[in-house]
PLY file of the C-alpha trace (Angstrom):
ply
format ascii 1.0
element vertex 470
property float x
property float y
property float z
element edge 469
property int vertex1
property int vertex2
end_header
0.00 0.00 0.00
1.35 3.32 -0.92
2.07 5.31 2.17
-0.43 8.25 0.86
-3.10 6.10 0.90
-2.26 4.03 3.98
-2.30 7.89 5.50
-5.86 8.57 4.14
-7.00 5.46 5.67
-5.51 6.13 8.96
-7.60 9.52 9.01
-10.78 8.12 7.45
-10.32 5.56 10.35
-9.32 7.84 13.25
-12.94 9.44 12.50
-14.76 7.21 12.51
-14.01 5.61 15.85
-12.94 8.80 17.80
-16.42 8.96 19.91
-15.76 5.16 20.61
-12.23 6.12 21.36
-13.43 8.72 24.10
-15.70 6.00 25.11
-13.10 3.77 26.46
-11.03 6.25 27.62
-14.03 7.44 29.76
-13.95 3.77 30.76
-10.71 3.53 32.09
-10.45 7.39 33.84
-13.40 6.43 35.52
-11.04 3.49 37.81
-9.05 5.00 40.43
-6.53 2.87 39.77
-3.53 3.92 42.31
-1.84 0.97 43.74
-2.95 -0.03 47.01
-0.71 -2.57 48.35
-2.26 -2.98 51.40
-5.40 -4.24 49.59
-3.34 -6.73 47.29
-4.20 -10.55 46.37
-3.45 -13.17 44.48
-4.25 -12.19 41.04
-4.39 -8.44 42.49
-1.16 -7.99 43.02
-0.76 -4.25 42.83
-4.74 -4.01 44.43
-8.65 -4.23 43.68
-8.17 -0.95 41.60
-5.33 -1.18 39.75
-6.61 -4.98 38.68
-10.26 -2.84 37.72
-8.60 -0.96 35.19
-6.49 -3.91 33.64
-9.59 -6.04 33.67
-11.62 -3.15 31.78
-8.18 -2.71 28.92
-8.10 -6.59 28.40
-11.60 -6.50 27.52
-11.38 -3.23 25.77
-8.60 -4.83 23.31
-10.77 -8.06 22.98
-13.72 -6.39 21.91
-11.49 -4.62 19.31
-10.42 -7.89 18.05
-7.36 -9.05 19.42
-6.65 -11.99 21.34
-6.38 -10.62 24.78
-5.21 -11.96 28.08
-5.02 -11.23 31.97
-1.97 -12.49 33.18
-2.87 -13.39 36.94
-3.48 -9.51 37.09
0.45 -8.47 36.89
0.02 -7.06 33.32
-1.49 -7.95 30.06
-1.13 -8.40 26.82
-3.06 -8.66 23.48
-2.13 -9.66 19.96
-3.03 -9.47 16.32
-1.12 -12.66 15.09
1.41 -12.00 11.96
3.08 -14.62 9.64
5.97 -14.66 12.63
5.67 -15.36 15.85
8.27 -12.47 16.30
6.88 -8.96 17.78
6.62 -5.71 17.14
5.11 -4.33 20.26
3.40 -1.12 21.85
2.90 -0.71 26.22
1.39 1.81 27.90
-0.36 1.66 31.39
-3.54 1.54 33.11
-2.76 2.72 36.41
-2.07 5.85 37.72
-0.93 8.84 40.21
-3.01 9.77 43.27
-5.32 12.53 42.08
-3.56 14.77 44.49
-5.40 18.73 45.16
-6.58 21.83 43.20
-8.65 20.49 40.82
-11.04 22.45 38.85
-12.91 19.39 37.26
-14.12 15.57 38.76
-10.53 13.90 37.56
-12.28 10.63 37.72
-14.92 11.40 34.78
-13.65 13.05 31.51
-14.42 16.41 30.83
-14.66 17.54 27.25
-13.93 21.77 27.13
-12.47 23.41 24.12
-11.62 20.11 22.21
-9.50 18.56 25.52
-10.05 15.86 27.38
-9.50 16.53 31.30
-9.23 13.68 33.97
-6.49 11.60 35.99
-5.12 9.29 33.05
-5.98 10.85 30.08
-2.41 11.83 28.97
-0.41 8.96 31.53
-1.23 6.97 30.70
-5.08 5.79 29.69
-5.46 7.69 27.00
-2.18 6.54 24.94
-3.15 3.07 26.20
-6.57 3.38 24.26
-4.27 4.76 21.19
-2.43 1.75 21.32
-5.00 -0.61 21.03
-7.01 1.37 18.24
-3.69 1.00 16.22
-4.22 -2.99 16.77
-7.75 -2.18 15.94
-6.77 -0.94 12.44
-4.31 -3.40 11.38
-6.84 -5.98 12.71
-9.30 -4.70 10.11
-6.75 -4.41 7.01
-6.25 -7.86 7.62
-9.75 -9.13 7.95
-10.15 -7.37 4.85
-7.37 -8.68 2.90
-6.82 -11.53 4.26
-3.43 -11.16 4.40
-1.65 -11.54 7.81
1.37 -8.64 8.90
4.84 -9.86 8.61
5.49 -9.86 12.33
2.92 -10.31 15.35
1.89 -7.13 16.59
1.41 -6.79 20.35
0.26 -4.24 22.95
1.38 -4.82 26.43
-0.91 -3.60 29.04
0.85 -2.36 31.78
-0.33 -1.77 35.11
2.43 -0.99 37.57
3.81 1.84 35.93
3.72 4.83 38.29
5.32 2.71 41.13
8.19 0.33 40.47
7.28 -1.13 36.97
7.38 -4.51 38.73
4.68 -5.66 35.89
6.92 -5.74 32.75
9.96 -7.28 35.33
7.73 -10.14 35.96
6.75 -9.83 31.98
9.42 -10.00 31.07
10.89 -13.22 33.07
8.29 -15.06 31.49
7.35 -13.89 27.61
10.34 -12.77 25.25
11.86 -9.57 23.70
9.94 -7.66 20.85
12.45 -7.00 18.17
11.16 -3.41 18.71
8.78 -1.69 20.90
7.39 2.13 21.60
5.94 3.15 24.39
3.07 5.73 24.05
4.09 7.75 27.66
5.94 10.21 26.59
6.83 13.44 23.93
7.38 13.26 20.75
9.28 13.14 18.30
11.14 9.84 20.13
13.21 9.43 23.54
15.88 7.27 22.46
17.67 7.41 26.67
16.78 7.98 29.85
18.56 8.95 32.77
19.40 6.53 35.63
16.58 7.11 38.03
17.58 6.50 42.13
15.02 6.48 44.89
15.62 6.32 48.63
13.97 7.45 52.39
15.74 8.92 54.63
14.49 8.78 58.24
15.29 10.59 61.57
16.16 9.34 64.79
12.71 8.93 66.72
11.82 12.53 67.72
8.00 14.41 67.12
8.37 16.72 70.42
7.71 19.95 68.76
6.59 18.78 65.58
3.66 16.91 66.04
2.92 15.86 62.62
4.69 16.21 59.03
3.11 15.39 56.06
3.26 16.24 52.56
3.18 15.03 48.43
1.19 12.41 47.13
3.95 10.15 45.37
7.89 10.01 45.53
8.33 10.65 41.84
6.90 14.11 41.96
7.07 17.67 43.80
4.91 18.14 46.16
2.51 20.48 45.76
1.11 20.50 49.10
2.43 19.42 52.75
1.03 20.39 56.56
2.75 20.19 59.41
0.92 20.36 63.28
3.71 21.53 65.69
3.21 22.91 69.54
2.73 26.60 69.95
1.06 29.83 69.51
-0.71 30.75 66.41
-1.44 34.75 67.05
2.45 34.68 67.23
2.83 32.88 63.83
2.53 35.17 60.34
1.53 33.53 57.30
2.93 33.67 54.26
1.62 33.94 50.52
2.00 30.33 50.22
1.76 29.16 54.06
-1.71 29.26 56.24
-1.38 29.02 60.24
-3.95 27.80 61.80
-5.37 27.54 65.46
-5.53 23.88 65.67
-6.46 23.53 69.28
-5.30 22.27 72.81
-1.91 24.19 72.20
-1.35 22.89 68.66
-0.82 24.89 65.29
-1.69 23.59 61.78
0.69 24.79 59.29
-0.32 24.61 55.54
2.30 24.64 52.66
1.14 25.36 49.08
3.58 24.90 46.09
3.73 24.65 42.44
4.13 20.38 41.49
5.86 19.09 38.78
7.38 15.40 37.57
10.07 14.42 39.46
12.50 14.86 36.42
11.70 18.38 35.25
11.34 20.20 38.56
11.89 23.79 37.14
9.70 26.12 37.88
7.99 23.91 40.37
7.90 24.86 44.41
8.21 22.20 46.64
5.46 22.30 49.67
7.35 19.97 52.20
10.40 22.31 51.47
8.81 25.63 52.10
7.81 24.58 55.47
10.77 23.15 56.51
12.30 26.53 56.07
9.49 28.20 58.15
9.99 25.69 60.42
13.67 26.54 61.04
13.00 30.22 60.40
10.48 30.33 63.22
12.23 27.71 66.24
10.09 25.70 65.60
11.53 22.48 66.77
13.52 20.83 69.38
17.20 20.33 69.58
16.34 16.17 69.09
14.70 17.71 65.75
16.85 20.18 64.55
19.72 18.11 62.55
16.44 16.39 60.74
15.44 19.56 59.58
18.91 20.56 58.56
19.40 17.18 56.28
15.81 18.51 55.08
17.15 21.91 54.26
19.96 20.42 52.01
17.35 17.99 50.54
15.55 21.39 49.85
18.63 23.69 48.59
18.24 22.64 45.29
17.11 20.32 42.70
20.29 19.76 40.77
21.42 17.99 43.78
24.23 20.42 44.54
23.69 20.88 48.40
23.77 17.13 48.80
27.12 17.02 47.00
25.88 15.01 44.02
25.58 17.44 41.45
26.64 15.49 38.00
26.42 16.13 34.00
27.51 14.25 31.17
27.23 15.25 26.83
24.92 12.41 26.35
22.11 13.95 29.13
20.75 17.19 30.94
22.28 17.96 34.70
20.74 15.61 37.13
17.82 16.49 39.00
17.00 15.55 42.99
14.25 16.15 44.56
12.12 15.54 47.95
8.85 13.39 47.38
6.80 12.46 50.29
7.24 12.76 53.99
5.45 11.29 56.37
5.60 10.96 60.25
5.02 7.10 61.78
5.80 6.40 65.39
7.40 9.51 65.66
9.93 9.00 63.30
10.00 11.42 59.84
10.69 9.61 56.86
11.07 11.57 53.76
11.83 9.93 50.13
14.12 11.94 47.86
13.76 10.84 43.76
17.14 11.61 41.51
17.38 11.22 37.78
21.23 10.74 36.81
23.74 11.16 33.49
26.36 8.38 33.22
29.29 10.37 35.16
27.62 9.25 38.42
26.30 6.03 39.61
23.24 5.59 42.05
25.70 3.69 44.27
27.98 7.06 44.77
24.68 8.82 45.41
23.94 6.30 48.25
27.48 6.84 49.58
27.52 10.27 49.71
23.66 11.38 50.59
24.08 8.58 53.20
27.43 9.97 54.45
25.39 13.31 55.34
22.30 11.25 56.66
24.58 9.57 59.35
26.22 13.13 60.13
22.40 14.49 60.77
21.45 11.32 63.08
19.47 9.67 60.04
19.85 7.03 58.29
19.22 6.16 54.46
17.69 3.58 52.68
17.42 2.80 48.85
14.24 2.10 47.47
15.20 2.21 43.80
18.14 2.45 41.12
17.28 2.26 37.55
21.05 2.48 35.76
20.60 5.26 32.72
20.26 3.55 29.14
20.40 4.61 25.60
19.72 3.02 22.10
21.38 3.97 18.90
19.04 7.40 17.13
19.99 6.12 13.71
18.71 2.95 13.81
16.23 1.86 11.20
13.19 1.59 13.61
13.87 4.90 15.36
14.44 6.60 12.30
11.26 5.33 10.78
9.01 6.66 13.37
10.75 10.43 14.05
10.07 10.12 10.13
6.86 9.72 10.50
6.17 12.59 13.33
8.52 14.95 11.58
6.20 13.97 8.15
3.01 15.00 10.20
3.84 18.21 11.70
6.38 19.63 8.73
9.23 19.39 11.64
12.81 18.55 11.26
13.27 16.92 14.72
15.55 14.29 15.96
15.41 11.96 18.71
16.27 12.70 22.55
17.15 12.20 25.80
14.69 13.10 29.46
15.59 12.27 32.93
12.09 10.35 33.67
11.78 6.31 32.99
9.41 4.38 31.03
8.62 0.97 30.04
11.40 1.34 26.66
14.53 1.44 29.29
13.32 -2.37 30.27
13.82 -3.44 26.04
16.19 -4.28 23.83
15.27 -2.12 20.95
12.59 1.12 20.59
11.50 4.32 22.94
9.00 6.25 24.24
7.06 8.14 20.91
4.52 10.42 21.78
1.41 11.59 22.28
2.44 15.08 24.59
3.87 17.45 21.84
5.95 20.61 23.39
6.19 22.02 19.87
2.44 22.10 20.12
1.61 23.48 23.85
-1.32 23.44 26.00
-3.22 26.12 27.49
-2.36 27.27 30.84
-5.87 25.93 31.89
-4.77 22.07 31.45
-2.50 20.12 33.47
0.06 18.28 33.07
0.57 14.17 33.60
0.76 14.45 37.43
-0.69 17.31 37.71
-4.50 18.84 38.74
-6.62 19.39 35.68
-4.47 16.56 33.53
-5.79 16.79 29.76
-4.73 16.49 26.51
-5.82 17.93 23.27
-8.57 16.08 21.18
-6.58 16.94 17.91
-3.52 15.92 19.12
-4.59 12.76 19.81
-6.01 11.85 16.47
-2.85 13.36 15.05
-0.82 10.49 17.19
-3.16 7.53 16.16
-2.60 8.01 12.83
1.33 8.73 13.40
1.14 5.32 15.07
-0.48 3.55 12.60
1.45 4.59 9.71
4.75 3.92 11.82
3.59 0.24 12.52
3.16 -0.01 9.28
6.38 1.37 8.54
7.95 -0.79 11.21
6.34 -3.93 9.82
8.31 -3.39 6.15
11.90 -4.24 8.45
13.92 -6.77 9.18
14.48 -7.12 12.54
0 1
1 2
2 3
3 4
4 5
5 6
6 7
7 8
8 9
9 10
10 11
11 12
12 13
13 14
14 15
15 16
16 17
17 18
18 19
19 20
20 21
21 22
22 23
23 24
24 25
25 26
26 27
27 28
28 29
29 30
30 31
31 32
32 33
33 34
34 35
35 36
36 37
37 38
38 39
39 40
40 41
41 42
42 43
43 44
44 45
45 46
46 47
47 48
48 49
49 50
50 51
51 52
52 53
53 54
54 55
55 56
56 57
57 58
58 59
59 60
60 61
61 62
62 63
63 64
64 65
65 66
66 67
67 68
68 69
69 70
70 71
71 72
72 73
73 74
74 75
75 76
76 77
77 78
78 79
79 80
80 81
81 82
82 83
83 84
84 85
85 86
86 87
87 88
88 89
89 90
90 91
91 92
92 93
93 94
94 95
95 96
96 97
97 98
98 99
99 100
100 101
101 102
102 103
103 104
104 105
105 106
106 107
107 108
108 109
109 110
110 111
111 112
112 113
113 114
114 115
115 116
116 117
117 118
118 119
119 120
120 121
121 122
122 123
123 124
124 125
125 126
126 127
127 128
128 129
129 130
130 131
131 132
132 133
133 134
134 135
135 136
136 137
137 138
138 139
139 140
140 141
141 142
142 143
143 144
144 145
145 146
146 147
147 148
148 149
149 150
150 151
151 152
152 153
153 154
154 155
155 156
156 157
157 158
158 159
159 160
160 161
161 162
162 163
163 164
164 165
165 166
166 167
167 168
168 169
169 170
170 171
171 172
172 173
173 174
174 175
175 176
176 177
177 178
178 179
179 180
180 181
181 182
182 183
183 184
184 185
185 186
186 187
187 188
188 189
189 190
190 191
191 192
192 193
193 194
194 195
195 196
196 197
197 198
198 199
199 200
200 201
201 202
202 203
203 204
204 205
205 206
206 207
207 208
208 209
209 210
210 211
211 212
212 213
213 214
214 215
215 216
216 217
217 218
218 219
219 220
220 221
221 222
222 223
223 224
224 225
225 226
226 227
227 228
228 229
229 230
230 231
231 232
232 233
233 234
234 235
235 236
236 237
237 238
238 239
239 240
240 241
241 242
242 243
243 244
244 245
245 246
246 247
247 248
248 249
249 250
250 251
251 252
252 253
253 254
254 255
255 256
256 257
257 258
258 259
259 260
260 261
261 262
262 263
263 264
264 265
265 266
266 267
267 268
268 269
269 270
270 271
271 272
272 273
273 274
274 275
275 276
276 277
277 278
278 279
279 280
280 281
281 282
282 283
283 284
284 285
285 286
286 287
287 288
288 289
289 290
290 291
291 292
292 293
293 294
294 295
295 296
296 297
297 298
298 299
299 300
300 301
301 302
302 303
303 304
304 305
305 306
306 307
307 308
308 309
309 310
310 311
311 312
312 313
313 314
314 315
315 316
316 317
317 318
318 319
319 320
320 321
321 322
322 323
323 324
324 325
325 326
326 327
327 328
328 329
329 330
330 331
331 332
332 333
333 334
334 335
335 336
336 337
337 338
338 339
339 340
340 341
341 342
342 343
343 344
344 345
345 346
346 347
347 348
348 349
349 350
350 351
351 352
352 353
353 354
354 355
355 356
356 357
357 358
358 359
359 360
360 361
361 362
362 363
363 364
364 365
365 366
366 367
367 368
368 369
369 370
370 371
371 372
372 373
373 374
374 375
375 376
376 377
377 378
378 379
379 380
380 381
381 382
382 383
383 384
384 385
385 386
386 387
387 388
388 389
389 390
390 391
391 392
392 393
393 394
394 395
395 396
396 397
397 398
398 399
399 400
400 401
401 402
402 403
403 404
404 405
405 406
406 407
407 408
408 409
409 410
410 411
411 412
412 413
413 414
414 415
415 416
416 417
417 418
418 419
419 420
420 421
421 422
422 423
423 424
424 425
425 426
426 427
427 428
428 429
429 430
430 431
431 432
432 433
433 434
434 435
435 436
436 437
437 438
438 439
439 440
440 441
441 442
442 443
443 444
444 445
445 446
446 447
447 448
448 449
449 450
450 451
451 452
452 453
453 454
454 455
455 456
456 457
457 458
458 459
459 460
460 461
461 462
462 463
463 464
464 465
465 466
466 467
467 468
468 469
């Protein structure tokens, strides 16, 4: 088929089904699907929720067509079977970030306004994931058409651990083999061909809570928070507030301090103002603590400095990626004890074990201690390979760019394969209005147009990818 025409049947097709497509993406938002270990089963392994909004994409991709299947509720998977048994494969996700505060619309029940789509999912990662399987969808009919099967098998993975620690495509991929190639629809175009190592740990303090009753603040470890409160002993008439901090009278000799910041994704934290951080300088600016409690919120104040990890002494660059990043997560107070997670995304001229040496180092001088949660080691794949090139072909076709593929400091599902990247749907050549959020963020959306623009860059690329030889 002449690419012209296999481009005026992706848009004839992407018409026709949009409404359904909004459908089932209406489907999925709808599932607050946020992990919830404490809830987990057999077969539920990541919770009732997160297993909800696999269940609903397995059954979305069979009623498409495709021979769909529910692996014990780790992840799933669903194929249109080529002349090989070999893959070319597609994963996104179906679970997601805790809502979080300050939206302006229900975030579990799409909103159409001005040709977006706004709800928790839409752009990370339920919307791409309904993208995905439309693509299927397509080739699915070309063949029940023809009759003629696709060179390779193609495959979209349905993901459901995502947002945490990805521990879906690890078990996947113990059990199933490689793709010869694979994109993952969670991300910008025109293609991320490396990602930055990405490090996680929690530092605690000693066990303390005399003055500070309470800490808490953020929603997940992999983002800024955008909100944090803290209840400490004392006098609220002799407390200001601040443009972003309320005081409150909370009673019985207690204040309630509220911190209000600007989120952001863990690995692009410019711009953003970090709640937990903002209060942990009023803290110290106002006494408010006890000598037992003071060297915690010192380590906090270096956690806080900066976000290219330069007061923690881990500042790092290399030519192949952008500076690395740190920031603070979550903290949370249990027994007394705060514990607050810090999330770095790193080049190749450090290693997640020197970051563990030297944060820890300065833990141990401020009577904490550190533990590592996470460390992802950064990966890259070649930009002028054949598959890569043939779908920043494709994008840069679509929008009349001349772009070539790049680098970000966040990880997806493409770090875990042997061949591919992250491709699409967000587009910062094409921007949002200030009105919609970001993935992560209150008000998340994504533009209507944009996303018929990516399902037919995605179906013409699978097509292209299907001509290889892998």
């Amino acid at each position: 088929m002449a690419d012209e025409e296999l481009k005026r049947q992706a848009h004839d097709f992407v018409e026709a089904n949009w409404e359904d497509i909004v459908k089932d993406i209406e489907d999925l938002v709808a599932v607050r699907s946020v992990e919830d270990m404490e809830h987990a089963t057999e077969g539920m392994p990541y919770g009732p929720a997160p297993y909800e909004a696999l269940r609903r994409g397995v059954e979305i991709a069979s009623r498409l067509g495709l021979d769909a299947h529910n692996c014990d509720g780790h992840i799933g998977y669903a194929d249109l079977v080529g002349r090989s048994e070999r893959q070319i494969a597609m994963i996104a996700h179906t679970d997601i970030v805790p809502e979080g505060t300050g939206w302006h619309f229900d975030p579990f029940k799409v909103t159409r306004k001005d040709g977006y789509l706004i709800g928790r999912g839409v752009l990370d990662d339920k919307g791409p994931f309904v993208l995905e399987l439309y693509t299927a969808k397509f080739f699915a009919e070309q063949v029940a058409r023809t009759g003629e099967r696709l060179p390779y098998t193609l495959r979209c993975i349905i993901g459901n651990n995502e947002e945490t620690d990805m521990r879906d495509v690890e078990w996947y991929l113990e059990r199933y083999e490689q793709p010869e190639f694979l994109f993952s629809p969670d991300a910008d175009f025109p293609l991320i061909c490396g990602e930055k190592g990405g490090f996680s740990a929690t530092i605690r303090s000693g066990k303390v809570s005399d003055v500070i009753v309470d800490f808490d603040g953020g929603t997940v470890g992999n983002a800024v928070a955008g909100e944090a409160t803290a209840t400490v002993r004392g006098d609220a008439r002799l407390l200001a507030g601040t443009d972003r901090i309320d005081v409150e009278d909370a009673g019985e000799g207690l204040v309630r301090l509220t911190a209000h910041g600007i989120g952001a994704h863990a690995s692009t934290p410019e711009g953003s103002v970090n709640a937990i951080g903002l209060l942990v300088d009023y803290l110290l600016a106002n006494g408010l603590y006890s000598d037992a409690e003071k060297p915690f919120l010192d380590m906090e104040g270096l956690v806080f400095g900066s976000t290219d990890g330069s007061t923690l002494g881990i500042a790092a660059t290399d030519d192949l990626f952008d500076p690395l990043t740190c920031i603070g997560g979550t903290i949370r107070t249990r027994d007394g004890v705060f514990e607050q997670t810090i999330d770095s995304r790193y080049p190749t001229s450090i290693t997640g074990e020197e970051i563990a040496r030297r944060v820890g180092a300065l833990c141990e001088a401020h009577g904490c201690t550190l533990t590592v949660d996470l460390d992802m080691v950064p990966f890259s794949t070649d930009p002028d390979s054949e598959g890569v090139q043939a779908l920043v072909g494709t994008y840069n076709e679509y929008t009349g760019r001349n772009d070539r593929p790049f680098t970000i400091g966040g990880g997806t599902y493409a770090r875990h394969f042997k061949a591919g990247g992250a491709f699409g749907p967000n587009d910062p050549s094409f921007p949002m209005p200030e009105w919609v959020g970001a993935e992560h963020s209150a008000d998340e959306g994504f533009s209507e147009e944009q996303f018929k623009r990516a399902l037919e860059i995605y179906i013409v690329s699978v097509a292209r990818l299907m001509r290889l030889s892998f």
